[in-house]
C-alpha positions in Angstrom: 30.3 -163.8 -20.2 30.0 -160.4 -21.8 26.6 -159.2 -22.0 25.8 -156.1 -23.8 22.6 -154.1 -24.2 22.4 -154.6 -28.0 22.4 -158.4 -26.8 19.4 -157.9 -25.1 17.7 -156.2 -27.5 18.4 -159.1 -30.0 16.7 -161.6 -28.0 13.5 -159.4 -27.4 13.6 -158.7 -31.0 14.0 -162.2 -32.0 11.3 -163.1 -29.9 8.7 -160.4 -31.2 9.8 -161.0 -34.8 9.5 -164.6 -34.5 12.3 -165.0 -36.9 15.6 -163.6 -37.6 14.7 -162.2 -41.0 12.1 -159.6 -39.1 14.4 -159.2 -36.1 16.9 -158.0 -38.1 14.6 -155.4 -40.0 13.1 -154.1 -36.8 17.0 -153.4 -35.7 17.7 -152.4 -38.8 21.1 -154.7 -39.6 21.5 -157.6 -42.0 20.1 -161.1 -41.4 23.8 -162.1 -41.7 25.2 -159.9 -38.8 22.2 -160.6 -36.8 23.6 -164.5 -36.9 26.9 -163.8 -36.4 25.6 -161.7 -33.7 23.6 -164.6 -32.0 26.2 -167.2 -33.0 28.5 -164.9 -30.8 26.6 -165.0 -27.9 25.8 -168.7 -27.9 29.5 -169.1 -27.8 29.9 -166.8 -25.0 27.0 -168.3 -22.8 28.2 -172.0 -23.7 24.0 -172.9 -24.5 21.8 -172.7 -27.3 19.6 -169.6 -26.7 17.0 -170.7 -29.7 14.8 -173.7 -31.0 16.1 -173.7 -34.6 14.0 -176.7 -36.0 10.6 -174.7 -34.9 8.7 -172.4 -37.1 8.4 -169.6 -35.8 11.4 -169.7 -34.1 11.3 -169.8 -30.4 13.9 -169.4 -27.2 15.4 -172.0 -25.3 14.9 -172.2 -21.6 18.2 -170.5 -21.1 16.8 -167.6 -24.0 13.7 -167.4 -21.6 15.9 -166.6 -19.0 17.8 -164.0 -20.6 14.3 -162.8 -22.5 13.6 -162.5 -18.7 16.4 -160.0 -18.0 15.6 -157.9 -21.2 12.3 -156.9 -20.4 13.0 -156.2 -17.1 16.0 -154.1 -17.7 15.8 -152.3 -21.2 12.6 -150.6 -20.7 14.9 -149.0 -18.0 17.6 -148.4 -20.3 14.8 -146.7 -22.9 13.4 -144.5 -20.3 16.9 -143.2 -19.1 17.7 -142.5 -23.2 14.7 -140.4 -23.5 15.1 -138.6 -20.3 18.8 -137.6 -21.6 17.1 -136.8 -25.1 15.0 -134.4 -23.0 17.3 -133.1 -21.1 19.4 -132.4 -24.3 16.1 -131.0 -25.8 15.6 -129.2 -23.0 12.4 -130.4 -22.2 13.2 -131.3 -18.7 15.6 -130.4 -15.6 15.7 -129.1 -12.3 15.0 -126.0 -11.3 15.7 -125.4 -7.4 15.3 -121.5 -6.4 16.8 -119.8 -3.2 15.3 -116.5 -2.2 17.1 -113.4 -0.3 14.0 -112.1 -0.4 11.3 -112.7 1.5 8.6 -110.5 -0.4 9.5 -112.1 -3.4 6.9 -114.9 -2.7 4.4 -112.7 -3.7 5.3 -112.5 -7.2 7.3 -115.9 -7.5 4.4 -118.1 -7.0 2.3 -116.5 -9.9 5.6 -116.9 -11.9 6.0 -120.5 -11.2 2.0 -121.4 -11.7 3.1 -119.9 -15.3 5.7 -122.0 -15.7 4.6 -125.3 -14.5 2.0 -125.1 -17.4 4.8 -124.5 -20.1 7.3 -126.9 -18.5 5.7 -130.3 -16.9 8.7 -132.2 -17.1 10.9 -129.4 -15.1 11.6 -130.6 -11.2 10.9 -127.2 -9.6 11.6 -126.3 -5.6 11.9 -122.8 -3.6 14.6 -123.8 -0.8 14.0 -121.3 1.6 16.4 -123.0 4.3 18.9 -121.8 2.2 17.5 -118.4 1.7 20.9 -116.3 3.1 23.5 -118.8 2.2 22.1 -118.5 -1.1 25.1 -118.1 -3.7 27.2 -120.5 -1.7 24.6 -123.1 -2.9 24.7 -121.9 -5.9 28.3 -122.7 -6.8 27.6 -125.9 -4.9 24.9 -127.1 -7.5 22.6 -127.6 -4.6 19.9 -125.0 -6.4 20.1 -123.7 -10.1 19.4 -119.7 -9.3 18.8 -117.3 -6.6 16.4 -114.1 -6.3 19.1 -111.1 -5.0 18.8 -107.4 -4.8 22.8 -107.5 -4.2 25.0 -108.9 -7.0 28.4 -110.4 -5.8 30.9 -110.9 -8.3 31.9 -114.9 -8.7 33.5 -116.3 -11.7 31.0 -118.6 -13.3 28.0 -116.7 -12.0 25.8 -114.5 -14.4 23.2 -112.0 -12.5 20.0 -111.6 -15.1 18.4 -108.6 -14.6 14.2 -109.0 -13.8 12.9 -105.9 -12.8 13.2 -102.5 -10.7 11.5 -101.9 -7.8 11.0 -98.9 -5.0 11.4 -99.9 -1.2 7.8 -97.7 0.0 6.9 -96.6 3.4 3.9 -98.2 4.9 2.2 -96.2 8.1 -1.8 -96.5 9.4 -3.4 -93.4 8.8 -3.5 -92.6 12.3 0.3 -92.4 12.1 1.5 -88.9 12.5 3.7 -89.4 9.4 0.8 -89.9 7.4 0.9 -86.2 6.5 3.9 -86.0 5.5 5.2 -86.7 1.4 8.0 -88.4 1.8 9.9 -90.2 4.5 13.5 -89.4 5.5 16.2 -91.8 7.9 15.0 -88.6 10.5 11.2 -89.6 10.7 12.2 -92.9 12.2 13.9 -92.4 15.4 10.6 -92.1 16.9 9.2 -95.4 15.5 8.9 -98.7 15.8 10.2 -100.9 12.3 8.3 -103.8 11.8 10.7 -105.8 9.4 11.0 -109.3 7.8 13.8 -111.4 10.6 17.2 -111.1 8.8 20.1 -109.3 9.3 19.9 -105.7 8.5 22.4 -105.9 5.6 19.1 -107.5 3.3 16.8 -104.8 4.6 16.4 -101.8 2.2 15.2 -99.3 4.7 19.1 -100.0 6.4 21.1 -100.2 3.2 19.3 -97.5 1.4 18.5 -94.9 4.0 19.1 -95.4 7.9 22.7 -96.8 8.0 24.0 -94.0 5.5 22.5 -91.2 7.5 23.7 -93.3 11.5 20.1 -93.2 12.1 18.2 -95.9 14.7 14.3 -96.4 14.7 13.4 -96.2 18.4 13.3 -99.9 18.1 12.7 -102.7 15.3 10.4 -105.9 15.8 10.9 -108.9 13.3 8.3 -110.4 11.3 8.3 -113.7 9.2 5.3 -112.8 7.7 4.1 -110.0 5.1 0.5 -110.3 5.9 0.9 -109.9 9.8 3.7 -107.1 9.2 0.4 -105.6 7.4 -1.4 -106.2 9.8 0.3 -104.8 12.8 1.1 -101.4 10.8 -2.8 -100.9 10.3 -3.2 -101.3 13.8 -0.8 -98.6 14.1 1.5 -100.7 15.9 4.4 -99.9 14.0 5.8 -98.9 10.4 7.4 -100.9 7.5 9.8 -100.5 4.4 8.4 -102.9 0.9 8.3 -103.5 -1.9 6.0 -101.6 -4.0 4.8 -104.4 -5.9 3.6 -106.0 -2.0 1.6 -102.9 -1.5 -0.4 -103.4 -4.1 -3.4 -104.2 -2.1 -3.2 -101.1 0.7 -2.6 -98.5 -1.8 -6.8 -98.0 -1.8 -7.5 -99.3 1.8 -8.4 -95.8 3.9 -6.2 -97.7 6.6 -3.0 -97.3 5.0 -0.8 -94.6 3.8 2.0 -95.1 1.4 5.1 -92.5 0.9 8.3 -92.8 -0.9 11.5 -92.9 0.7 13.3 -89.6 0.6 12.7 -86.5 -1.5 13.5 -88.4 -4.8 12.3 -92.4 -4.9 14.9 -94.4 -4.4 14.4 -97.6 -6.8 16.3 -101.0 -6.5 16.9 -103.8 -8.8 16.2 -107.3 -8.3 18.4 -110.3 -10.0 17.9 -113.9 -11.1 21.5 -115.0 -10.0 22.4 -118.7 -12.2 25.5 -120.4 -13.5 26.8 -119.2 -16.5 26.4 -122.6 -18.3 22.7 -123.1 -16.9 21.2 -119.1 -18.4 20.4 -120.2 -21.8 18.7 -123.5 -21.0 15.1 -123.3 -22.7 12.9 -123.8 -19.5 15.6 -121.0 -17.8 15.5 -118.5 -20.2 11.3 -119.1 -20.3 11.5 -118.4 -16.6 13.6 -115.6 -16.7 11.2 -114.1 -19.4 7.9 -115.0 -17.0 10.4 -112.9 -13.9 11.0 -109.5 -16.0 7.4 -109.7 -16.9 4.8 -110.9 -14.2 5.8 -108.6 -11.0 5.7 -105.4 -13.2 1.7 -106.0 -13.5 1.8 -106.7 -9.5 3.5 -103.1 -9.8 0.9 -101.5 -11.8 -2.6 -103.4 -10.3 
């Protein structure tokens, strides 16, 4: 027996309709094809699937089983058509996010709270296990974009520009670099760099300014977390190298002292790395908008 979907929806539209006349309005065909249609399937299942002689005309026992099977199955089949007419829409998808950043949590989550608002329907995750094997994933579909100071060129990858940024010296005011107006790769060999725990080729204060110039900081101590790398460099424990828009929140505390790096600022730009086919999606290009946007007012607070 060959049992199609529109079969299906014949018998539940029989059975609503009550007659084949309405049935075949509500699927919008001819009375005549609808009969030809049920005829068909009689033949194929070898029974009568209607009561003929009764008015309104009703199913059989073996139509009650198959009436059975419809209703279980096509409001399955209905919900899967609308989720592809969303997804063509672009109401709805996935939007899975690796980081190679770990400051960018501070703007990402306002971004996201934005977004979640506009797009309901979008299946949204930060997979920070995959934080430094990032573009990898990428390529592997296993997340849709990744936050990266460092654009790599792969075919089939697009890198869309958010925003600039400034890696900033952090020091207590007790620190006797506090006096100083800018900090050079010199003013660290006496110091200890409090930095986030990955390898030194994601750290700005390395890429930017201590590697070129061979300098070491008399020794660095890793840190998961912004708040406690804070922390310890009020307590004049140590010094640290972020973002400007992370600072926002020291810049007026009499604890803290802020300097740029080096006699002219050096600024950085961050990326929202995707697949090419994925950039112009409605609920991507929405977030990309929200990213060049929302960290430029943690900038300026």
């Amino acid at each position: 027996m060959h049992l199609e979907f529109r079969h299906l929806r014949t018998i539940r539209a029989i059975q609503q309709a009550g007659g084949l006349a309405r049935a075949a309005e509500m699927l919008n065909m001819t009375q005549s094809a609808l009969s030809h249609q049920v005829k068909g399937l009689e033949d194929q299942a070898g029974v009568e699937l209607f009561v003929r002689r009764s008015k309104p005309m009703r199913l059989s026992a073996a139509g009650l089983r198959m009436l059975k099977l419809a209703e279980r199955i096509l409001p399955e089949i209905d919900a899967l058509e609308e989720e592809f007419r969303a997804l063509k829409s672009g109401k709805t998808g996935r939007l899975h996010i690796a980081i190679e950043c770990h400051a960018c949590f501070d703007w990402l989550f306002l971004v996201l709270e934005q977004f979640r608002h506009a797009w309901p329907e979008v299946d949204v995750d930060i997979r920070a296990g995959l934080a430094f094997e990032a573009m990898p994933a990428l390529l592997r579909e296993e997340v849709d974009l990744v936050i990266s100071s460092d654009p790599v060129r792969l075919e089939g990858v697009v890198y869309n520009p958010l925003f600039d940024y400034h890696p900033t010296f952090v020091a207590s005011s007790q620190n006797p670099l506090a006096t100083k107006d800018w900090i050079g790769a010199e003013d660290f060999r006496d110091e200890i760099l409090i930095t986030y725990p990955v390898s030194r080729d994601k750290l700005d204060v390395f890429t930017e300014l201590l590697t070129p110039a061979r300098v070491e900081p008399r020794g660095q101590r890793p840190v998961e977390l912004t708040a406690v790398i804070l922390m310890l460099v009020g307590s004049n424990r140590g010094v640290a190298v972020l973002p400007d828009w992370v600072l926002r929140d020291v810049r007026s505390n009499a604890d803290y002292v802020t300097r740029p790096l080096g006699p002219e600022t050096i600024t950085r730009r961050l990326y929202a790395a995707t697949r090419e086919d994925d950039a112009t999606k409605p609920f991507m290009a929405h977030f990309l908008r929200l990213g060049r946007s929302e960290p430029v007012k943690l900038q300026r607070a």
